[in-house]
C-alpha positions, -999 to 999 in steps of 0.1 A, spaced: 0 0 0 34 26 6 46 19 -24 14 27 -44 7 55 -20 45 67 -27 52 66 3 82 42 -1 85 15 24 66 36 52 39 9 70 24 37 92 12 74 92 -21 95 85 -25 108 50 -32 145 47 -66 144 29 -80 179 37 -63 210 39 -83 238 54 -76 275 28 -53 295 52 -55 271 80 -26 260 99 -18 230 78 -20 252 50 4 277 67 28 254 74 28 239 38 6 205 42 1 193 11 -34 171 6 -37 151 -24 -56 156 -48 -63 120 -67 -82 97 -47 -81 54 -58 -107 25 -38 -82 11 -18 -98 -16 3 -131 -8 -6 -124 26 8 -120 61 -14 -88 74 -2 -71 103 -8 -33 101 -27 -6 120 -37 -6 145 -6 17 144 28 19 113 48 21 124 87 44 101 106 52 124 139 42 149 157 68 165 181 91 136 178 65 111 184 54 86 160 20 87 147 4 55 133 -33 70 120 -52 98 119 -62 88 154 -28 102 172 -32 132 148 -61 142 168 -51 130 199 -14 150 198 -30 181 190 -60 180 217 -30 183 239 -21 212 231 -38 251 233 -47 272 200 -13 293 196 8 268 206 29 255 179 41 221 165 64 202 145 52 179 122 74 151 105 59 143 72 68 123 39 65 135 4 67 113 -23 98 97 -10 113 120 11 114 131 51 113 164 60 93 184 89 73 217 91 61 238 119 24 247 126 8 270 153 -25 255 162 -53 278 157 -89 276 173 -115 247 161 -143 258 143 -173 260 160 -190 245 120 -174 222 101 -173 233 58 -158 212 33 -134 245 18 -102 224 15 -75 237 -5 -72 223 -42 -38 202 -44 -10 223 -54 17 220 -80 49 208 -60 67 241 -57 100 226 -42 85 240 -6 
């Protein structure tokens, strides 16, 4: 599933699927993807960032995702291990506020601009 994912040999992680237009992900340079293939009877979301830590602590699903950052307070700020296409590299997000109303207004993917 990594390797048709691109995420190389990478068992674990949470796929970036949504990225909120000027949010903190999208601050910090998340990338979601923006093909999506049935993958075990499930429509999932390919070719974005693959989160595999949050402040130096492994993060198998989209599960410890939620749970790391309920941890912390808005304005508090985070670093976020993630891998693109084959490579490792990490990012830093302040946490804002959760919305009181969920909207779908996720950024379209973006061209990979080297950032």
């Amino acid at each position: 599933l990594a390797e048709r994912l691109n995420f190389g040999d990478r068992d674990s992680g949470a796929i970036v699927a949504c990225v909120v237009n000027d949010g903190p992900a999208d601050k910090a340079g998340l990338r979601a993807g923006g093909d999506s293939a049935i993958i075990n009877g499930q429509e999932t979301a390919i070719g974005g960032d693959l989160i595999v830590a949050i402040d130096g602590k492994e993060v198998k699903g989209s599960e410890d995702v939620a749970a790391k950052v309920l941890e912390k307070q808005p304005g508090d700020s985070v670093k976020i291990t993630i891998v693109r296409g084959k490579k490792t590299t990490s990012v830093n997000a302040k946490l804002g506020s959760r919305p009181n109303e969920t909207t779908n207004n996720c950024s379209q993917a973006q061209p990979d601009t080297g950032r």
